[in-house]
C-alpha distance (Angstrom), angle and dihedral (degrees) to the residues before:
residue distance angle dihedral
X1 . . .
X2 3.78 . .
X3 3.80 133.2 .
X4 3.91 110.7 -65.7
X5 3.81 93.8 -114.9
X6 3.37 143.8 2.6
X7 3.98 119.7 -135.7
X8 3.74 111.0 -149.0
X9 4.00 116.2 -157.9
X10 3.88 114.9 -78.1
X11 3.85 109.1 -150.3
X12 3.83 114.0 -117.5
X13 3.51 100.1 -105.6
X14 4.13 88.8 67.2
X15 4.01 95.2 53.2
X16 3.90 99.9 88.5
X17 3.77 89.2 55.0
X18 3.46 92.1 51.8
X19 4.42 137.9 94.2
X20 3.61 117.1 -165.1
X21 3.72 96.6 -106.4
X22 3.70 95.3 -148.8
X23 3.33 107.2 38.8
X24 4.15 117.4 103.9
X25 3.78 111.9 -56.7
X26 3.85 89.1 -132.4
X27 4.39 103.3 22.5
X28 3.45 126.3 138.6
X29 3.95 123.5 -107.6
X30 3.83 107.6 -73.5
X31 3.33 98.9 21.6
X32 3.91 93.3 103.6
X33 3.88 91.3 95.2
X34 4.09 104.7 152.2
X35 3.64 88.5 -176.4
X36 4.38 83.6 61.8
X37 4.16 111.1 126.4
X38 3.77 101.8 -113.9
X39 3.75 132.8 -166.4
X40 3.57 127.8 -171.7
X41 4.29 109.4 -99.5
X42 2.90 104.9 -59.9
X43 3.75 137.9 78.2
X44 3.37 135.9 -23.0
X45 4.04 125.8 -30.9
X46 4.07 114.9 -110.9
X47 3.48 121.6 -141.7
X48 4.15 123.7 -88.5
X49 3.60 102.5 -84.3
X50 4.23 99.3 -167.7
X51 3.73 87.1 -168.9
X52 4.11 92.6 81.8
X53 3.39 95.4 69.3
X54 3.85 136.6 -132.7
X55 3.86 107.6 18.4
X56 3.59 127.3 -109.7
X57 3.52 126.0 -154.9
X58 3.75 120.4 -122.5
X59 3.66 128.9 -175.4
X60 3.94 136.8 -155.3
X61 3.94 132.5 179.7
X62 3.64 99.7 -52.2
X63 3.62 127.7 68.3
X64 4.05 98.6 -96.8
X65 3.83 130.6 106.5
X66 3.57 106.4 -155.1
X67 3.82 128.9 172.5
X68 3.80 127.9 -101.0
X69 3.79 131.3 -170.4
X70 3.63 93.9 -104.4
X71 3.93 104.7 -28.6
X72 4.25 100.5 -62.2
X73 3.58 113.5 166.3
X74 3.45 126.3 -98.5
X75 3.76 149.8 131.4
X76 4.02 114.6 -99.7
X77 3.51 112.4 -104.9
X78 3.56 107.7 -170.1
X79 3.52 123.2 -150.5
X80 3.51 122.2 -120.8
X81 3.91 122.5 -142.5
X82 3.80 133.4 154.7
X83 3.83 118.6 44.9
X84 3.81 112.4 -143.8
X85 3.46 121.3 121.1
X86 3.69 95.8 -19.1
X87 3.96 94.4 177.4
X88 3.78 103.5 63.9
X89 3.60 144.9 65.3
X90 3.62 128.5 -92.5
X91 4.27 112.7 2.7
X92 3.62 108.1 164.8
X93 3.78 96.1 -95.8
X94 3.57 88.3 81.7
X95 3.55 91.9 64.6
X96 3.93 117.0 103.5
X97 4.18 120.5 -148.4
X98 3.75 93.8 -154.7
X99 3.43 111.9 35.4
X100 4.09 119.8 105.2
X101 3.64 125.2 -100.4
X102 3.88 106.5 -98.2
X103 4.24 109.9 -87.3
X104 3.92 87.0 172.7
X105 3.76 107.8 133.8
X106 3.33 98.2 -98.6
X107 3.75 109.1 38.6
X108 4.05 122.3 -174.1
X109 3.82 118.5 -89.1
X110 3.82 118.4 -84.1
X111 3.83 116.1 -118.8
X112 3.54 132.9 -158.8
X113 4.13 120.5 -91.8
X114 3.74 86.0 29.1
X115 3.84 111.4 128.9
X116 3.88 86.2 -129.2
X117 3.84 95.8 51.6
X118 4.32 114.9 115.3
X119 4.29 81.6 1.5
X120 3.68 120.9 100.3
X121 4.16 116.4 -99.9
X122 3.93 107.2 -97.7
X123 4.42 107.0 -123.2
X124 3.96 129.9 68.3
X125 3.64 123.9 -88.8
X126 4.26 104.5 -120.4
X127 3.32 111.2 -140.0
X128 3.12 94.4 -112.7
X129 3.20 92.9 61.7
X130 4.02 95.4 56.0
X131 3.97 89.2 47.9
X132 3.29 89.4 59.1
X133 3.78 93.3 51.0
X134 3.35 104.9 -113.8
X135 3.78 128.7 147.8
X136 3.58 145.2 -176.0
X137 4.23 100.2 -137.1
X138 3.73 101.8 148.9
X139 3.69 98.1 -4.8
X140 4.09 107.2 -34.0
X141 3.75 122.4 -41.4
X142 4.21 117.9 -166.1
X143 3.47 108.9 -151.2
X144 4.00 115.6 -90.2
X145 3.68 89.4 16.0
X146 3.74 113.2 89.2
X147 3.54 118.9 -175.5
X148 3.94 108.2 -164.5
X149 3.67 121.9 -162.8
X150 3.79 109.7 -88.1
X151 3.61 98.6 -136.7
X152 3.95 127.2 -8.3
X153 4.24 94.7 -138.2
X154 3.19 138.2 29.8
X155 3.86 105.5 175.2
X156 3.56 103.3 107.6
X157 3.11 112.0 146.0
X158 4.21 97.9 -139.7
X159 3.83 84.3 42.4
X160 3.72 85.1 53.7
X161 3.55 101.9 40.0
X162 4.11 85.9 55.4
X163 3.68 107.5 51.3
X164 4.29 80.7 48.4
X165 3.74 81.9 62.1
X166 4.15 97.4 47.6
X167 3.71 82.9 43.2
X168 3.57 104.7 59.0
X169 4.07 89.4 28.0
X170 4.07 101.6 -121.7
X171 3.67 117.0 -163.5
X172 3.80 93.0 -108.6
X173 3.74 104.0 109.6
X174 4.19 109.4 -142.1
X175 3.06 129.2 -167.0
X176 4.29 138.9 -152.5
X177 3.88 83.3 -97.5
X178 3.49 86.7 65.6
X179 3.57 97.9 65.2
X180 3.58 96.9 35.6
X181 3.63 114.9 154.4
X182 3.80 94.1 17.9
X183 3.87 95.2 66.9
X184 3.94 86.2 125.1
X185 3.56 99.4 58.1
X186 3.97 92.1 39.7
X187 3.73 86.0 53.4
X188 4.45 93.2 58.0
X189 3.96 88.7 55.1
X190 3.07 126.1 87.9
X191 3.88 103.5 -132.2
X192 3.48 94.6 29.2
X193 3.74 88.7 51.8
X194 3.56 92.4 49.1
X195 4.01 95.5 44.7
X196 4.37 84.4 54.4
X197 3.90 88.0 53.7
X198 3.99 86.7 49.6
X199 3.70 91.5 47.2
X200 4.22 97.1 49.2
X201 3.95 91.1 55.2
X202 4.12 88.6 69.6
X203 3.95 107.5 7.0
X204 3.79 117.6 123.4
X205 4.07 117.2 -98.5
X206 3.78 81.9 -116.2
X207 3.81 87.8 58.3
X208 3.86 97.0 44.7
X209 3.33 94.4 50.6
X210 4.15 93.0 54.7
X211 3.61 85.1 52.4
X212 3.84 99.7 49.2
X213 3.85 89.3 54.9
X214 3.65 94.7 61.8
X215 4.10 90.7 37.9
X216 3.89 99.1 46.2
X217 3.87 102.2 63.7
X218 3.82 87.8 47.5
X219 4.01 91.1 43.6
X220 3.87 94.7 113.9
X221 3.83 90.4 57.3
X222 3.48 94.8 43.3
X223 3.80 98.8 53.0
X224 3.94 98.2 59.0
X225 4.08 89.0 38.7
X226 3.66 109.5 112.5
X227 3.98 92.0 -133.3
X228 4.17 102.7 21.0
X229 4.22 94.5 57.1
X230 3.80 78.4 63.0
X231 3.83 82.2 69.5
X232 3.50 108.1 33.3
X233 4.23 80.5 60.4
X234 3.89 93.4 52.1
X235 3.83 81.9 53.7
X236 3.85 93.1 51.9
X237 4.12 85.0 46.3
X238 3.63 98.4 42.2
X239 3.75 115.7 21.2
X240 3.57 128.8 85.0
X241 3.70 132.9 -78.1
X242 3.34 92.4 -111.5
X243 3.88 83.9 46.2
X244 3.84 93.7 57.3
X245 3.24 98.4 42.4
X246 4.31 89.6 60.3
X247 3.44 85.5 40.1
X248 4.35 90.3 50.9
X249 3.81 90.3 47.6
X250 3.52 96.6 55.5
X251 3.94 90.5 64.6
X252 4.02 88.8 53.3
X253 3.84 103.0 117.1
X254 3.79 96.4 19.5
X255 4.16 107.3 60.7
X256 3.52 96.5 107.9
X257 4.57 93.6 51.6
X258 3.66 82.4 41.5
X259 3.67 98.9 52.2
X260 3.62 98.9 45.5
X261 3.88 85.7 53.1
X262 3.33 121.2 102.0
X263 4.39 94.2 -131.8
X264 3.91 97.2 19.8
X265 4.37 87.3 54.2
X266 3.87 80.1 61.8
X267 4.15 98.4 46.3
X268 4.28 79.8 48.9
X269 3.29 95.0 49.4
X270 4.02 95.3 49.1
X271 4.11 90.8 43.6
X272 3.78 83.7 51.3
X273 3.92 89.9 54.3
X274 4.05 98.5 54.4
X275 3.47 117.5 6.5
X276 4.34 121.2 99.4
X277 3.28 122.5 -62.7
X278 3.78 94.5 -121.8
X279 4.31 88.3 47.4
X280 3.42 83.9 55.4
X281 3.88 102.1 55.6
X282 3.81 87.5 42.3
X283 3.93 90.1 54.0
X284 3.93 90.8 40.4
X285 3.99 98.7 48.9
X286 3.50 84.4 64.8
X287 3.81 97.2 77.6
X288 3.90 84.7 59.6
X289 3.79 106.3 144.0
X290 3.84 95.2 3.3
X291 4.06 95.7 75.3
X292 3.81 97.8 103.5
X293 4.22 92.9 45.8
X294 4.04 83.9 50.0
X295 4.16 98.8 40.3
X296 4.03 73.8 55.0
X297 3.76 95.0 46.9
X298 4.13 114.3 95.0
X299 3.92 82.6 -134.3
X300 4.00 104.5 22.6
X301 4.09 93.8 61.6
X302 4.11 84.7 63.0
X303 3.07 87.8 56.3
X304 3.86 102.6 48.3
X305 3.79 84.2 36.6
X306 3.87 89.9 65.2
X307 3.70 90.3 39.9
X308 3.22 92.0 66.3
X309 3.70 104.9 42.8
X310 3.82 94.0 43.5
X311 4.22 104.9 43.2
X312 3.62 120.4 60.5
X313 3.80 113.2 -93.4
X314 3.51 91.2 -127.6
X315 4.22 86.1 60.6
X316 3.96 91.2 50.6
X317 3.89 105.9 42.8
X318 3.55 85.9 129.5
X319 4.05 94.7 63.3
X320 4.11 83.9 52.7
X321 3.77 96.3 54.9
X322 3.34 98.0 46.5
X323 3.72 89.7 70.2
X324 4.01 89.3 57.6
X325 3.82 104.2 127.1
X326 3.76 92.7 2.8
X327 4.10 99.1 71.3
X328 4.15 99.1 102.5
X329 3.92 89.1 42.2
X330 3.78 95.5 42.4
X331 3.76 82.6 51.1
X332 4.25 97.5 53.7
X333 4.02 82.4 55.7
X334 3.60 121.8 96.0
X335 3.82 93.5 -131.0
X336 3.38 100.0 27.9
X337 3.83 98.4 55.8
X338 4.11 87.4 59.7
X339 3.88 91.1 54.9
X340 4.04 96.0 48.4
X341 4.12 89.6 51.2
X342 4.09 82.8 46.6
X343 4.13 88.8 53.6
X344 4.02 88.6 42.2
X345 3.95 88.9 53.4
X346 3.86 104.1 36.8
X347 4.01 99.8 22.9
X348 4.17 104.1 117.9
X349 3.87 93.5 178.3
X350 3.42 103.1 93.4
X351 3.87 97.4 -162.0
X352 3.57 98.5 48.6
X353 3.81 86.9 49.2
X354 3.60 94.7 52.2
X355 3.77 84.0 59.3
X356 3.42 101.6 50.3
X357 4.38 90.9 46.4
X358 4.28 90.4 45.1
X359 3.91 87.6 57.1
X360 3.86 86.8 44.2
X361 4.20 81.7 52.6
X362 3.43 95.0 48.9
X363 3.56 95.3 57.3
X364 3.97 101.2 30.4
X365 3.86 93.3 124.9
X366 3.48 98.0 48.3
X367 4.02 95.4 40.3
X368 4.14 84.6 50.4
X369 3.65 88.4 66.6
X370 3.65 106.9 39.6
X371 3.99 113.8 88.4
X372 3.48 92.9 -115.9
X373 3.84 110.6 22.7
X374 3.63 79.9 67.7
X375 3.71 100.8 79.7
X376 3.56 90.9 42.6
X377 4.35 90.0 57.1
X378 3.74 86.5 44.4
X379 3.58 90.5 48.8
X380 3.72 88.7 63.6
X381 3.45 93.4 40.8
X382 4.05 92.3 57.6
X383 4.10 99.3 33.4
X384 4.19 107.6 19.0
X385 3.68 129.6 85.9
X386 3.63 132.5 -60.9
X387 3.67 89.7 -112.9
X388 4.01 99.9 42.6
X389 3.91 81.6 51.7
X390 4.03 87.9 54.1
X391 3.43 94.6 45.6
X392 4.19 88.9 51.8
X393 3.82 93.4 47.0
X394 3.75 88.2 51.7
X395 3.43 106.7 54.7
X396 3.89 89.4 44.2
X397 4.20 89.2 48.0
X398 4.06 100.9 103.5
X399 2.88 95.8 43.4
X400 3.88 108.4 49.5
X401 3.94 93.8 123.7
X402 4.13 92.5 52.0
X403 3.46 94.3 53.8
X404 3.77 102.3 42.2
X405 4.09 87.5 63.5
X406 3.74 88.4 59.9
X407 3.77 125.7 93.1
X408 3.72 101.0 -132.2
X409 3.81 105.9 25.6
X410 3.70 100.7 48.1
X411 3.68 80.0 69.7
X412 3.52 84.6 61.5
X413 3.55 102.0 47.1
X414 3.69 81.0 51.2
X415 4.00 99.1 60.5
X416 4.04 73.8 44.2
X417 3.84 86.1 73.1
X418 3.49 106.3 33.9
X419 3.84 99.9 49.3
X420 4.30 103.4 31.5
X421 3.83 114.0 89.4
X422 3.79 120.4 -112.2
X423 3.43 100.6 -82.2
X424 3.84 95.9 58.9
X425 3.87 88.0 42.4
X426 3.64 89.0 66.7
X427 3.41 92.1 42.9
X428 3.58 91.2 63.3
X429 3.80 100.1 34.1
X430 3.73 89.5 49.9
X431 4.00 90.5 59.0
X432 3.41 91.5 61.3
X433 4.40 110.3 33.5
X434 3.79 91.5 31.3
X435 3.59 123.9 130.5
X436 3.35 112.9 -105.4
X437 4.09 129.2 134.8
X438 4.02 106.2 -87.1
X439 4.02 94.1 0.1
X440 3.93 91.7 157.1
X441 3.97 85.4 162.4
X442 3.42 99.6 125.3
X443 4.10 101.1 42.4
X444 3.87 80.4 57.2
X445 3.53 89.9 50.8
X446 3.90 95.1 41.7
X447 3.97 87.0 50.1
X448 3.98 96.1 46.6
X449 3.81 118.7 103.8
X450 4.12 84.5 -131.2
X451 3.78 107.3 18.9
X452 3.99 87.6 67.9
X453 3.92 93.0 70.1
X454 3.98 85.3 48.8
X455 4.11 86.7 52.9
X456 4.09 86.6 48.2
X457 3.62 88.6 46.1
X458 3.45 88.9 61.2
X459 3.15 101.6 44.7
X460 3.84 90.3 60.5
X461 3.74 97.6 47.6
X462 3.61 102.4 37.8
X463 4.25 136.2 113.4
X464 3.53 112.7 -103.1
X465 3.88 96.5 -110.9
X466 4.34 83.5 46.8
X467 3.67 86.2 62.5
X468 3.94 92.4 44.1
X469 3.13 94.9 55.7
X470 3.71 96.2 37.1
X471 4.09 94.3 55.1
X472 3.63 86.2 53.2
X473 3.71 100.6 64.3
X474 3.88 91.0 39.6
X475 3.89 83.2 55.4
X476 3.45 94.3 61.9
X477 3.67 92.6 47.1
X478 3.65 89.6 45.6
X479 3.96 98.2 115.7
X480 3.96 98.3 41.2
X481 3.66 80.8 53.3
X482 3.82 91.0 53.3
X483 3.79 83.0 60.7
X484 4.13 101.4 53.3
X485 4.01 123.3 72.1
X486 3.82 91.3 -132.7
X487 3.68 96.5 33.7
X488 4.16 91.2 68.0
X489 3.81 83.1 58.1
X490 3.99 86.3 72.4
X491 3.41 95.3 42.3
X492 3.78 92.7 51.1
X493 3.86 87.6 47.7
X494 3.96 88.9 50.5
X495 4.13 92.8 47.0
X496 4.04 88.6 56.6
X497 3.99 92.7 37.9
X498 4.27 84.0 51.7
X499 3.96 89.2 45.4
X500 3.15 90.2 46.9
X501 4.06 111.9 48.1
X502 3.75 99.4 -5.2
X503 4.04 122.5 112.4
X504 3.86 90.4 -166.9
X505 3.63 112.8 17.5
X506 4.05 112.4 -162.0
X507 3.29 118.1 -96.2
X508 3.84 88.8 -140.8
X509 3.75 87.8 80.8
């Protein structure tokens, strides 16, 4: 299976019109770093290890694919660079050269003085796309969800003249009054947008409740506008409950065009993090019968992904039975593997659950090797119970040596050794150091670009006697080591594990 998407180059004059699409629905500017180690979701992310090979791309609960040493699990920790305006929504940072205009099917509104404005949008229509009726007249419509222009000109000159000034920060200090009446339009640029996100953090209630007039009849708009969703959020953080709760009931009847949106899945996503409980299961029942096409959806599965770790389980049984039959090919998806490890963390049901881990079982072989299934098996492995994690390490024992040499499931077979007890530890070590005539298991492993880290692995995790035993038939292979790239990592890892617990280190290393 390939990378989700390719990005093909967007020519310069399209970048200020653009937000990274898969960057973190709600990150702060400079966080959109695609060179960022990521894990899967959980723990912490290891360093880039360029001995693994090609990279794969692995991807966690926000919107980022970042690159692993072979696909081991952990949670994305993305780096954070730049340091302007780190509190609000949308600073230029976050804007990425060479990703591809949005094509979702509902696309944000074109406006005028945009290079794509009276053009056609650059990207393919899928098919699926077209049967579902969806078009790109004027920028991408979804059917029943209009987006109309928010304003047809914005070349006044005073207008102008003022966004100069938030631009290149004069000393003049303004204020929301100053703006008063064209909230809207301040709210689709990208400094004025920004400067109303500043101003709702501190702003009287008197203030942000002037503003919210002018914003909530133009809501809709602003939610799938690439700079104005920025401040339909801030409302959902900062306004009132009274506030939100407006603001929630003007996405009734449009959660599903909103989610699959690249802007609108954001708005969702925030709604889904503060409004009422009850709002909430009213918004989420909506995606009834559409929660496979949106797990599938680059911005959809963020939404269903929140859905499920922010509404009772109890309130979204129908999310968790739509993956009935689908769990081990939902997991070999790039989107779909980050919302089964969200159900196996935040799933309270335990019979629907157990469902979704025996399917995992079923297929733990197959999921091991596939460059995504992988994080969900080593989720398991790390988080389930002590006897799914049996049940994993033995259908994989037999074959402990084949899966060490390849990319994704010797990071399996890894987790294998970490997380079994000690008697399925030997189990596994034994298959590969015991003594039987012309076992050369382990100098394959030592020589293999990915069995070595299995070989270190067990060298951490291992008995004392294991390790005994274990050093002694790398010491006999010590000089055909000598010879192999991958083969000095072993003896490198046996010079510090000498130095540091060995009386009389060998002087063959």
């Amino acid at each position: 299976m390939g990378v989700a998407s390719q990005h093909p180059y967007t020519e310069p004059m399209y970048v200020s019109y653009l937000q990274h699409p898969s960057a973190h629905a709600y990150a702060s500017p400079g966080q959109f770093d695609p060179t960022a180690p990521r894990g899967s979701a959980i723990g912490s992310s290891p360093g880039f290890d360029p001995q693994k090979g090609s990279l794969p791309f692995a991807y966690s609960s926000d919107q980022s694919p970042h690159v692993l040493r072979s696909g081991a699990v952990n949670s994305p920790s993305i780096r954070k660079g730049g340091t302007t305006n780190s509190n609000f929504y949308g600073n230029p940072t976050n804007l990425g050269l060479f990703m591809q205009y949005p094509t979702s099917p509902l696309t944000s509104p074109v406006y005028p003085g945009s290079p794509v404005a009276n053009s056609v949008t650059s990207g393919r229509i899928s098919e699926s796309n077209r049967s579902s009726g969806s078009s790109v007249r004027g920028g991408g419509a979804y059917p029943g969800w209009q987006s109309p222009r928010l304003h047809d000109k914005i070349d006044d000159s005073k207008l102008h003249s003022f966004l100069e000034e938030l631009k290149s920060t004069k000393s003049r200090r303004y204020e929301l009054s100053d703006i008063a009446g064209r909230i809207v339009e301040f709210s689709a640029d990208q400094h004025g947008s920004r400067f109303i996100q500043q101003k709702l953090e501190s702003c009287s209630a008197e203030e942000k409740a002037s503003v919210f007039q002018e914003v909530l009849p133009h809501a809709s708009t602003l939610m799938t506008d690439v700079f104005g969703n920025y401040v339909i959020q801030k409302f959902f953080e900062h306004g009132s409950p009274e506030e939100r709760k407006e603001l929630a009931n003007q996405l009734v009847g449009h959660v599903l065009p909103l989610s699959l949106q690249m802007y609108g899945c954001r708005v969702i996503q925030k709604a889904l993090e503060v409004i009422e409980l009850d709002q909430k299961t009213q918004l989420v029942f909506e995606l009834d019968g559409h929660v496979l096409r949106c797990v599938r959806d680059q911005n959809g599965n963020h939404v269903i992904q929140k859905c499920i770790e922010r509404v009772p389980t109890e309130r979204i049984g129908f999310i968790i039975s739509a993956f009935r039959g689908h769990v081990a090919t939902l997991s070999m998806h790039p989107y779909g593997c980050r919302v089964i490890q969200r159900v196996l963390e935040h799933c309270s049901d335990e019979l629907q659950s157990s469902c979704i881990v025996d399917e995992i079982l079923q297929s733990a072989c197959i999921l091991a090797q596939d460059q995504y299934g992988n994080y969900v098996t080593q989720h398991v492995l790390e988080r389930g119970k002590p006897l799914e994690r049996s049940q994993i390490i033995n259908k994989l024992s037999g074959q402990v040596v084949q899966m060490s040499q390849h990319k994704f499931a010797s990071n399996v077979i890894e987790k294998c050794l970490e997380h079994g007890n000690s008697a399925e530890r030997e189990i596994l070590i034994m298959e590969i150091v015991g003594q039987t005539e012309g076992n050369d298991n382990l100098l394959i492993m030592m020589k293999d670009q990915f069995a070595n880290y299995v070989v270190q692995k067990i060298l951490d995790v291992c008995t004392d006697t294991q390790r005994e035993l274990l050093l002694g038939c790398i010491r006999s292979h010590s000089q055909a080591l000598k010879k192999y790239t991958y083969g000095k990592h072993i003896v490198a890892r046996v010079e510090q594990l000498c130095g540091d617990g060995e009386e009389n280190p060998s002087s063959e290393f």
